[in-house]
C-alpha atoms as a printed R data frame, in Angstrom:
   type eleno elety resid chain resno       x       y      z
1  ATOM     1    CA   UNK     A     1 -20.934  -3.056  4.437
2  ATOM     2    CA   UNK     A     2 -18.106  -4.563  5.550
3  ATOM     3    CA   UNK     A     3 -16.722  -6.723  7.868
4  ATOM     4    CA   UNK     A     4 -15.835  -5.733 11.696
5  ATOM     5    CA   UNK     A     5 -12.529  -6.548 13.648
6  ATOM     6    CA   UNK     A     6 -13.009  -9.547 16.171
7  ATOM     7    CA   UNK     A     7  -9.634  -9.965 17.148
8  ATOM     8    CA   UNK     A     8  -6.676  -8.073 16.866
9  ATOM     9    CA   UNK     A     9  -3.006  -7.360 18.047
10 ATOM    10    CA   UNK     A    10  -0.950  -4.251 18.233
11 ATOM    11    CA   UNK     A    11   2.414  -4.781 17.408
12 ATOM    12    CA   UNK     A    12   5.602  -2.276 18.333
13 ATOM    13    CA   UNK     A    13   5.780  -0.645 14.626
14 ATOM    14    CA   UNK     A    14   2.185   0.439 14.836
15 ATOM    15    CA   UNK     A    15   0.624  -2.168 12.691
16 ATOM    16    CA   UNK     A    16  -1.945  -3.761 13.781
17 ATOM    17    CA   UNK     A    17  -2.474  -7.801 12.599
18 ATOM    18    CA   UNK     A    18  -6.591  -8.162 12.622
19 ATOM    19    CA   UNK     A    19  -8.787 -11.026 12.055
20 ATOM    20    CA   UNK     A    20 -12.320 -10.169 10.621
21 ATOM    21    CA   UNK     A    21 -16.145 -11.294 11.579
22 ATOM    22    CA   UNK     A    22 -15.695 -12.828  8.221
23 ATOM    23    CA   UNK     A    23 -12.222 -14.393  9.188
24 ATOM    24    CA   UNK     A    24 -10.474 -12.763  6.737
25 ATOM    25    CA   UNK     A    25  -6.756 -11.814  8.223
26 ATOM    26    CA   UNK     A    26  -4.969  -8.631  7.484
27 ATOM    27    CA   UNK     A    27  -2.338  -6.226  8.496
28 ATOM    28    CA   UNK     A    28  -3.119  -2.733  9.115
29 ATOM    29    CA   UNK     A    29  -0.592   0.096  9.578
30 ATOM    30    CA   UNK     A    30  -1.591   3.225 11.457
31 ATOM    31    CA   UNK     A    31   1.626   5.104 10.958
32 ATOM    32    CA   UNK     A    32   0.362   7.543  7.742
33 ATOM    33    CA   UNK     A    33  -2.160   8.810 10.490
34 ATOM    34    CA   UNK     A    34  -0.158   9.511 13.376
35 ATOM    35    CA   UNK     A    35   0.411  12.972 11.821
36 ATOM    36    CA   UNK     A    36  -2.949  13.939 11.395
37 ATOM    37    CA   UNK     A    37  -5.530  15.337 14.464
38 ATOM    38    CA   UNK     A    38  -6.494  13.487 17.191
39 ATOM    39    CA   UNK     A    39  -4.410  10.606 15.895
40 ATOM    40    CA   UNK     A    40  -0.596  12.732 16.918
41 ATOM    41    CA   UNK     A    41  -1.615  11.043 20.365
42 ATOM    42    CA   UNK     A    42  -0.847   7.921 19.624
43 ATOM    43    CA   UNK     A    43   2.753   8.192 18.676
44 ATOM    44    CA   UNK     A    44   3.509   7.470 22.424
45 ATOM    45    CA   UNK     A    45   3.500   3.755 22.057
46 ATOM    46    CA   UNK     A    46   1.833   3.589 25.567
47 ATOM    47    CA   UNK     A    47  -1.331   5.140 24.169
48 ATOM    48    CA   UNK     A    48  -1.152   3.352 20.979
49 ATOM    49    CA   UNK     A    49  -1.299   0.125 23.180
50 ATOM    50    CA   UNK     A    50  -4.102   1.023 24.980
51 ATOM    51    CA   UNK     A    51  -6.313   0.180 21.724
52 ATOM    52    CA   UNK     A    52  -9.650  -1.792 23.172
53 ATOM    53    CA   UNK     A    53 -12.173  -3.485 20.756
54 ATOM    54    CA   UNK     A    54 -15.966  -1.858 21.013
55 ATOM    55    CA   UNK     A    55 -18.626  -3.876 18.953
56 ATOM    56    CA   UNK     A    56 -16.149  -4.171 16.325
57 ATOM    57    CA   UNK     A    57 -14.461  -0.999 16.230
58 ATOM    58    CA   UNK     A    58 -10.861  -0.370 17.429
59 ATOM    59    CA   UNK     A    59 -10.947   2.805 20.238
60 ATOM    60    CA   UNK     A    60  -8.738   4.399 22.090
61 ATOM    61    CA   UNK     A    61  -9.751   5.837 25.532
62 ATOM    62    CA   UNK     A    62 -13.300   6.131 24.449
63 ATOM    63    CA   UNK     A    63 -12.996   9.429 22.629
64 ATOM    64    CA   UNK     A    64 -10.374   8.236 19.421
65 ATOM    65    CA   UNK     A    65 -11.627   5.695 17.155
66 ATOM    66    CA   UNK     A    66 -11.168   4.445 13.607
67 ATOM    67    CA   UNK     A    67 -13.547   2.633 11.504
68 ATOM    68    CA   UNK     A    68 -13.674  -0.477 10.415
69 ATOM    69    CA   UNK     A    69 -14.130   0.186  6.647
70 ATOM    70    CA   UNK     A    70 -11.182   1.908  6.249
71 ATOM    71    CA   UNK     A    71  -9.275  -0.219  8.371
72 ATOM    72    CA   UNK     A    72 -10.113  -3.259  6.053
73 ATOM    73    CA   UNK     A    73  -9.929  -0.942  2.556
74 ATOM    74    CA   UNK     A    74  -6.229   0.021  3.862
75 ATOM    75    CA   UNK     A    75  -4.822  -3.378  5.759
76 ATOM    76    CA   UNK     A    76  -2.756  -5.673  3.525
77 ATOM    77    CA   UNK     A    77  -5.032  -8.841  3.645
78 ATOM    78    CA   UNK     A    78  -2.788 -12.003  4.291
């Protein structure tokens, strides 16, 4: 298994900088799925700020979320 997000921040070019329960750092870009599903809502940048952190998991109003295994199999650890 691996690691949950503890901390994160959204950034303007929909990446996302993380920090992981293991304290691993990383960079993680959401813009190859802003074209797909559910996802096409959150190229308003309003809605992609709205991202909240639920027992390690990044969500967006409580119905859109992504996990945290592929978030830390796609970010660019730093």
């Amino acid at each position: 298994m691996f690691p949950r997000i503890k901390e994160f921040k959204l950034n303007d070019d929909y990446t996302i900088n993380i920090v992981f329960t293991n304290d691993e750092l990383g960079i993680f870009d959401l813009k190859p799925f802003l074209d797909k599903g559910s996802f096409k809502s959150l190229n308003d940048l309003m809605t992609f700020k709205s991202a909240k952190l639920n027992d390690g998991v990044l969500t967006w109003n409580q119905r859109l979320d992504i996990s945290p295994d592929t978030v830390y199999m796609l970010c660019t650890k730093n």
